[in-house]
C-alpha positions in Angstrom: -97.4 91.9 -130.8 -94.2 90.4 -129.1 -92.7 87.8 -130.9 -92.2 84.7 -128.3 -89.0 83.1 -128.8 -88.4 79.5 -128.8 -86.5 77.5 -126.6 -83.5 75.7 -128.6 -84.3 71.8 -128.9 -82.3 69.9 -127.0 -81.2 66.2 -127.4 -82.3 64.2 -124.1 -80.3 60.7 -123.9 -83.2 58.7 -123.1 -80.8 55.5 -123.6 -78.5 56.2 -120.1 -75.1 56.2 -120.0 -72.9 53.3 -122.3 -71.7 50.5 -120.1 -68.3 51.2 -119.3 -66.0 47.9 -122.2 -65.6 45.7 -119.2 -69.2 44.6 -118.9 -69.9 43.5 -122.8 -66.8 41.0 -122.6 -69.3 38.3 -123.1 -71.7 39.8 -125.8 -70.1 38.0 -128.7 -70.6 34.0 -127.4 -72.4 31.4 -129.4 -76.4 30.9 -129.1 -76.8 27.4 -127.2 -77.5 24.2 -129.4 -80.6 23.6 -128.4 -82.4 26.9 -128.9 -84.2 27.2 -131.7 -84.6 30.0 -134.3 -86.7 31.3 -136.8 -86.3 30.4 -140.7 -88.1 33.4 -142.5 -88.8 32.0 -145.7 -92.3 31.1 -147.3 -93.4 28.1 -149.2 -97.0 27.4 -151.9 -99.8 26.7 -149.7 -100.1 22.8 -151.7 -96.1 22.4 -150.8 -96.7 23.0 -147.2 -99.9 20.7 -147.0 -97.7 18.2 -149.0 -94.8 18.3 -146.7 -96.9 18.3 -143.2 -98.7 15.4 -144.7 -95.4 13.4 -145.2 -94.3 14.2 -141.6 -97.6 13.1 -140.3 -98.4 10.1 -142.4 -94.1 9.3 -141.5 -94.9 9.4 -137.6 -92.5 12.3 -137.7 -92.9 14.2 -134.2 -92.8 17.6 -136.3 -92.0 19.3 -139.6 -88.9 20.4 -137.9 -87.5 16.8 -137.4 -88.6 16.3 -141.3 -86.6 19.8 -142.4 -83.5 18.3 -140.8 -83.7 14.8 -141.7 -83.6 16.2 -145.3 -81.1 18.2 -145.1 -78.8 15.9 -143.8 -79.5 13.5 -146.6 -79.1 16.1 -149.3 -75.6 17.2 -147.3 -74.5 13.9 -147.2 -75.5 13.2 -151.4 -74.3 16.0 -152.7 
């Protein structure tokens, strides 16, 4: 039997051609102040029911506003 030979693998650049330095001038500038961001960090199940209680019971409008409200205490005291 004749051996069939292989074709050589070659690379295809699915990703298209770099943009030419010009065009990522602006690719470093700050996230605007008012978008918000993931925290990835968990928390015990009876901390989190503890802490959404507070912000409820506190007519906070969310968890969020409660995060940040203690944080700037604990900047400010410590």
């Amino acid at each position: 039997m004749a051996k069939v030979s292989k074709l050589p693998n070659r690379k295809i650049n699915r990703k298209g051609t770099p943009p030419p330095p010009q065009e990522n001038v602006n690719n470093l500038s700050k996230v605007p102040s008012g978008e918000l961001k993931d925290l990835n960090f968990k928390v015990p199940v009876e901390f989190k029911k503890e802490f959404k209680g507070y912000a409820h019971e506190h007519d906070f409008p969310s968890m969020v506003e409660l995060l940040k409200t203690c944080f700037e205490f604990y900047k400010q005291n410590h």
